[in-house]
DRENDO-1510 file (C-alpha; in Angstrom, 1 decimal, always signed):
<recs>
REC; n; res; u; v; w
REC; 1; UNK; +12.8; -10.0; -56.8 .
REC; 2; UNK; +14.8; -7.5; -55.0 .
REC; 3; UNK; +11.8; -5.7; -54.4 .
REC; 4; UNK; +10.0; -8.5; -52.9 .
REC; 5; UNK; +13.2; -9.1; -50.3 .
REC; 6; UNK; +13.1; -5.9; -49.3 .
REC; 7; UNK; +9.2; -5.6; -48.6 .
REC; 8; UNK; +10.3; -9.0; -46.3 .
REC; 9; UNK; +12.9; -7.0; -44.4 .
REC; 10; UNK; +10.9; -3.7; -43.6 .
REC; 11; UNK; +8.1; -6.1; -42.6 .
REC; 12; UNK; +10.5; -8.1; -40.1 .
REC; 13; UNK; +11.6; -4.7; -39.0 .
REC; 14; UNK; +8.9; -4.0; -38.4 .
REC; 15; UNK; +7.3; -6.6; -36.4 .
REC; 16; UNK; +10.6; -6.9; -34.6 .
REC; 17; UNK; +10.1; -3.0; -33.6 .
REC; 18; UNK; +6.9; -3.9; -32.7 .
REC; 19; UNK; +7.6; -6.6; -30.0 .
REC; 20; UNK; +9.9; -4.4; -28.4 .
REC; 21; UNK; +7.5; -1.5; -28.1 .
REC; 22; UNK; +5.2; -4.7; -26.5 .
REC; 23; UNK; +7.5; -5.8; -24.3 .
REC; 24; UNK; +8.4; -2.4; -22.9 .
REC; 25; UNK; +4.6; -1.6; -22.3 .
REC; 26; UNK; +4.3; -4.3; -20.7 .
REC; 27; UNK; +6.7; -3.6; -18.1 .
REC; 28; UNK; +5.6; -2.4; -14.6 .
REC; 29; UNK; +7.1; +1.1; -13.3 .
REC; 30; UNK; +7.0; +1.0; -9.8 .
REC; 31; UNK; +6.3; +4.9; -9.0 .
REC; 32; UNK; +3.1; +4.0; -10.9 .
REC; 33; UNK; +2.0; +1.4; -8.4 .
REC; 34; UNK; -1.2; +1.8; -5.9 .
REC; 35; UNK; -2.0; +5.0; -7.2 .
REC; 36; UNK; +1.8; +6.8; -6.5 .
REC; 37; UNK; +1.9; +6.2; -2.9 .
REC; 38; UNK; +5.4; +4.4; -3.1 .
REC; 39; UNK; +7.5; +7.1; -2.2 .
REC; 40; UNK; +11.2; +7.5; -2.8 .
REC; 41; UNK; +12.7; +5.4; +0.4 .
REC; 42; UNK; +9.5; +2.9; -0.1 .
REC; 43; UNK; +11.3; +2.1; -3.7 .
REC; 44; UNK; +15.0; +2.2; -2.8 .
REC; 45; UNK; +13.6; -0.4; +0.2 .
REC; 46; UNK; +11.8; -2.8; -2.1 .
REC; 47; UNK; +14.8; -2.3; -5.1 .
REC; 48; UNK; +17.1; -3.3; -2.2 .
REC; 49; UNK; +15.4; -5.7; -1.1 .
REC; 50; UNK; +15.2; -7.3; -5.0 .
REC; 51; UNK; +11.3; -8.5; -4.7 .
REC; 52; UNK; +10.4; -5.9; -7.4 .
REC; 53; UNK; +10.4; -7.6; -11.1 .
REC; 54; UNK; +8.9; -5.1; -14.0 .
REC; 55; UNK; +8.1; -8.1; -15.9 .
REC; 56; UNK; +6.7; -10.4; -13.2 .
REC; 57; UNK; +4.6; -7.4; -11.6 .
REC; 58; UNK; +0.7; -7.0; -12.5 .
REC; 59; UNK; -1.8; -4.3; -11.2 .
REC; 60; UNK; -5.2; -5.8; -10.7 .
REC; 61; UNK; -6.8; -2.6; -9.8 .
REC; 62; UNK; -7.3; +0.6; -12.3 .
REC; 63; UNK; -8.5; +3.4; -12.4 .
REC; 64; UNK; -10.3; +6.1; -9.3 .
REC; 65; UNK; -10.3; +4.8; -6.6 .
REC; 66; UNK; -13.6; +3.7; -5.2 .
REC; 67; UNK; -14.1; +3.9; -1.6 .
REC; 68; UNK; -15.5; +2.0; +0.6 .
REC; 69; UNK; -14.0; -1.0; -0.9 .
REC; 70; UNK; -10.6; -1.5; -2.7 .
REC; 71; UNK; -7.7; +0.8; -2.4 .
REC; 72; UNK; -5.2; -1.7; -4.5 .
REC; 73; UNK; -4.0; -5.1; -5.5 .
REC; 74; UNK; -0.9; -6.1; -6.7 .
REC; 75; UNK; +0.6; -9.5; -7.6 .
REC; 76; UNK; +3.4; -11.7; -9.5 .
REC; 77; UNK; +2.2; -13.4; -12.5 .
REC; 78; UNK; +4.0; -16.4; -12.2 .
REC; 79; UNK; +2.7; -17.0; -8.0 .
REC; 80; UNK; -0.2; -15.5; -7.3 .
REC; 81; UNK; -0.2; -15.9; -3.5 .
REC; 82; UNK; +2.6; -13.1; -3.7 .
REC; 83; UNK; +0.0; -10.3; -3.5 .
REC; 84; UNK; +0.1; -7.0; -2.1 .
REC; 85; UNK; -3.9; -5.5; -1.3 .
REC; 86; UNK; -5.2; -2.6; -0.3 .
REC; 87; UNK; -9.2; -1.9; +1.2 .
REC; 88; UNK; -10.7; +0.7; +3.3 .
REC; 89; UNK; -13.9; +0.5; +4.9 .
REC; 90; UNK; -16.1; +2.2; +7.7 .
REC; 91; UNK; -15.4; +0.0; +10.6 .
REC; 92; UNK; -17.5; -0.3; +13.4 .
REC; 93; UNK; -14.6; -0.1; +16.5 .
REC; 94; UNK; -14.2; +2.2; +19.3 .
REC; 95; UNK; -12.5; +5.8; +19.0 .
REC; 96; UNK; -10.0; +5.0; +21.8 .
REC; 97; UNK; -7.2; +5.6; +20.1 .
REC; 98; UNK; -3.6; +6.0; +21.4 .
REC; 99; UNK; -1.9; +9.3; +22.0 .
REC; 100; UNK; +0.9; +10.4; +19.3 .
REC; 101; UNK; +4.3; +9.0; +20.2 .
REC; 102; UNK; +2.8; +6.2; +22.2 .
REC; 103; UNK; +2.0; +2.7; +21.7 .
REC; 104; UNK; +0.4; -0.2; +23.5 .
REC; 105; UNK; -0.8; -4.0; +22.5 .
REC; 106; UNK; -3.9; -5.9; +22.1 .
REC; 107; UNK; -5.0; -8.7; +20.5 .
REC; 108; UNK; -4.8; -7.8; +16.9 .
REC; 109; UNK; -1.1; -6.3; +17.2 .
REC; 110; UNK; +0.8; -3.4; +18.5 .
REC; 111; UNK; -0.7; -0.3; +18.3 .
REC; 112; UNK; +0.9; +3.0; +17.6 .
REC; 113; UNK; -0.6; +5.9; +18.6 .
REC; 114; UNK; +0.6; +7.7; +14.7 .
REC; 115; UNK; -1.0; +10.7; +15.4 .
REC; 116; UNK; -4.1; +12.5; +17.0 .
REC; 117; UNK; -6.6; +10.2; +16.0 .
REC; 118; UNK; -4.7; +8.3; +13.7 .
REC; 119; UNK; -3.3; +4.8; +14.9 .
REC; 120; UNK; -1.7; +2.1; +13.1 .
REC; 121; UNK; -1.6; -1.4; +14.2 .
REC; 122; UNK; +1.1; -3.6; +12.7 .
REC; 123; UNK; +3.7; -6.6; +13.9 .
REC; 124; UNK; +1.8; -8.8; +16.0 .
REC; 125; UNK; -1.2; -11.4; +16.1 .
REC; 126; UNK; -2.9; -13.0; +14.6 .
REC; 127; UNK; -1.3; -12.6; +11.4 .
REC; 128; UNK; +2.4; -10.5; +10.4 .
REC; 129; UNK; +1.3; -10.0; +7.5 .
REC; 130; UNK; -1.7; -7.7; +7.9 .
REC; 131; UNK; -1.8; -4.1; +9.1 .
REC; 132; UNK; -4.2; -2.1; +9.5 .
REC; 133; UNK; -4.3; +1.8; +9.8 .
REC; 134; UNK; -7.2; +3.6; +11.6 .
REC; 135; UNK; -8.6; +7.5; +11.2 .
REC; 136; UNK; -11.4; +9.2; +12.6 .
REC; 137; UNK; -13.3; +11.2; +9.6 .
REC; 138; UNK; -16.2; +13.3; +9.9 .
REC; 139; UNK; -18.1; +13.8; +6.4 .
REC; 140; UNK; -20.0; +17.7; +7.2 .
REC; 141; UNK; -20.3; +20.0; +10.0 .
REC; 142; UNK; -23.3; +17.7; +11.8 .
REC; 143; UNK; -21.8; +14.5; +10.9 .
REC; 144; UNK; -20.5; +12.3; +14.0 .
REC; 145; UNK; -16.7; +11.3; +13.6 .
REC; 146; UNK; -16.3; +7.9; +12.5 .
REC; 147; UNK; -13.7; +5.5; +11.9 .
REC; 148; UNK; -12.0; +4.6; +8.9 .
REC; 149; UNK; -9.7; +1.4; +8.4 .
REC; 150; UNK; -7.6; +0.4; +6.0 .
REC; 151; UNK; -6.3; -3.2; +5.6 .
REC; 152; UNK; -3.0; -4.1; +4.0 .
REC; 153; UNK; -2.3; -7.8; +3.3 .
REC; 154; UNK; +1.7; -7.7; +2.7 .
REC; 155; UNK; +3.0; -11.1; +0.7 .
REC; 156; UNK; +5.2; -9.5; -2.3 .
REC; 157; UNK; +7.6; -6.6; -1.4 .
REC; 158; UNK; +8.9; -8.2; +2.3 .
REC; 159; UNK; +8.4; -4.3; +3.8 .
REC; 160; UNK; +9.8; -3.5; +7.1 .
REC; 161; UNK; +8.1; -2.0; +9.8 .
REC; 162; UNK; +9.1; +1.5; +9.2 .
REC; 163; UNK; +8.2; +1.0; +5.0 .
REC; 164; UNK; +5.0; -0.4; +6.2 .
REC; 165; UNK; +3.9; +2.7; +7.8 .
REC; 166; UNK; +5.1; +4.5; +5.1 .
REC; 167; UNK; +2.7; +2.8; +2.8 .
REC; 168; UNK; -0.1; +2.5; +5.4 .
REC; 169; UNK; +0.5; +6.7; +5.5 .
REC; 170; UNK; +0.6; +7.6; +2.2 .
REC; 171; UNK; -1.9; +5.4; +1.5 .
REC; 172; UNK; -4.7; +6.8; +4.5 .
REC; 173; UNK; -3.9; +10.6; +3.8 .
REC; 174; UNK; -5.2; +9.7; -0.1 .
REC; 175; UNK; -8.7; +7.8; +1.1 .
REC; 176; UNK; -9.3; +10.3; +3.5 .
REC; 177; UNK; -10.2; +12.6; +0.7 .
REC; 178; UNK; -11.7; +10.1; -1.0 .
REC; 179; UNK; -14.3; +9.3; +1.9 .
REC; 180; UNK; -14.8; +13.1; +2.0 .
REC; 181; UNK; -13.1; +13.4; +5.6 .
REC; 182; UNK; -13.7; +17.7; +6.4 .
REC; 183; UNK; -11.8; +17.5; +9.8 .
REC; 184; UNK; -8.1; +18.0; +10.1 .
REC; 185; UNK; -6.3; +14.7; +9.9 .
REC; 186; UNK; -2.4; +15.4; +10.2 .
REC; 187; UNK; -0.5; +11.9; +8.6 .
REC; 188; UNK; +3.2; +12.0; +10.0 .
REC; 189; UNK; +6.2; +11.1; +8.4 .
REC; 190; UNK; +7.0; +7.7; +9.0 .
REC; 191; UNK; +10.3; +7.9; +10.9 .
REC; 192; UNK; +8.5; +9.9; +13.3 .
REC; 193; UNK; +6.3; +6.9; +14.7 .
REC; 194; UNK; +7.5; +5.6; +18.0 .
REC; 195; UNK; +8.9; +2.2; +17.5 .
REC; 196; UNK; +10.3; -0.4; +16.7 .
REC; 197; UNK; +7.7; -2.9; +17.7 .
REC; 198; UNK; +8.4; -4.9; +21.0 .
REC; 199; UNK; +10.6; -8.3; +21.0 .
REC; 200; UNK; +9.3; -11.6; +19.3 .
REC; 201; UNK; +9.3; -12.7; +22.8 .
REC; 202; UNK; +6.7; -10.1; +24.1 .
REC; 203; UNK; +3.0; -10.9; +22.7 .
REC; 204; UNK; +0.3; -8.5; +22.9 .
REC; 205; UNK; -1.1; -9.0; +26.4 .
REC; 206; UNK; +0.9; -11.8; +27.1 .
</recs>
C-alpha cells in the first residue's frame, strides 16, 4: 500500500513539474520577437508602456525570413485585432527621396528624409497606424536601383514616433540583406532622424 501512495505522489510530482515546464515554454520573450530587431530602448518603451504580456503574446510568423512577402506578425490571443505586422515588397514608386535630416509631407504621411536613399514615412494620413520605410537596393553590378518598402501595421505595443523608427530601422537594415541589396545602404540610429512630426493641426498638404 505504501508503495502504491508513493508511485501516486512521484506521478503528481511529476505532472505538476511538467505543467510548469509548459507554462514557462509557453511564455513569449520579447528580445525573441520579429526576428531580434527589438532593441534595448524598443523594450524598456513597450515594458513602460505595459502593452507587453508573455502569456497573452503569440508569433504567427517562424522561421527565415522570406522576402518579398512577410517580415513578421505578432498578436494577443485573447484580441486579435491587437496585431503588430511586418511585409516588404518591391514597390513600384519614384526614387525622389528626401535628403538626410529633412522632411516634408504628402498624402500618405510625413516623410523623413532617414538617410541617403532611405526615407521613412510615418504620423500622418490616411491611417496612424501604418508606416512605411523606403530603400533603394540594387541586386548586382548591372542591376538598376529599385525600391524596397516595408509596411508596418502598429495595433499592439502603442510605439512612439521615435520607437517606430527604431523598429522600421532595425527591421529594413535586416531585409536589405535578405533581398540581396550590394549597394551601400547606411540605416541611422533613430534619435538621429529629424523630427518630431508636425502638429495635429498641420495635414500633409493642407
Amino acid at each position: 500500500m505504501m508503495k502504491k501512495l508513493l508511485c501516486v505522489v512521484l506521478l503528481l510530482v511529476s505532472l505538476v513539474g511538467c505543467t510548469r515546464e509548459s507554462s514557462d515554454d509557453a511564455e513569449v520573450d520579447i528580445r525573441a520577437l520579429c526576428h531580434g530587431i527589438f532593441d534595448a530602448r524598443v523594450i524598456a518603451h513597450i515594458e513602460e508602456r505595459g502593452t507587453f504580456n508573455p502569456e497573452k503574446i503569440e508569433e504567427l510568423t517562424n522561421g527565415a525570413v522570406q522576402l518579398p512577402g512577410e517580415f513578421c506578425s505578432i498578436r494577443r490571443t485573447d484580441d486579435e485585432t491587437l496585431k503588430f505586422t511586418m511585409s516588404y515588397v518591391w514597390a513600384n514608386v519614384g526614387d525622389e527621396y528626401v535628403p538626410p535630416g529633412q522632411r516634408r509631407s504628402d498624402v500618405d504621411g510625413y516623410v523623413y528624409g532617414a538617410g541617403e536613399d532611405i526615407q521613412i514615412i510615418a504620423g500622418g494620413r490616411p491611417d496612424p497606424s501604418v508606416s512605411k520605410i523606403r530603400f533603394l537596393c540594387q541586386v548586382d553590378e548591372s542591376s538598376e536601383l529599385r525600391t524596397v518598402e516595408g509596411k508596418l501595421v502598429e495595433h499592439l505595443f502603442a510605439l512612439n514616433l521615435e520607437i517606430t523608427f527604431s523598429v522600421l530601422l532595425a527591421s529594413a537594415e535586416r531585409a536589405a540583406e535578405g533581398f540581396g541589396c550590394r549597394n551601400a545602404l547606411d540605416f541611422p540610429d533613430a534619435a538621429d532622424i529629424e523630427g518630431p512630426a508636425p502638429t495635429a493641426s498641420a495635414t500633409p498638404e493642407g
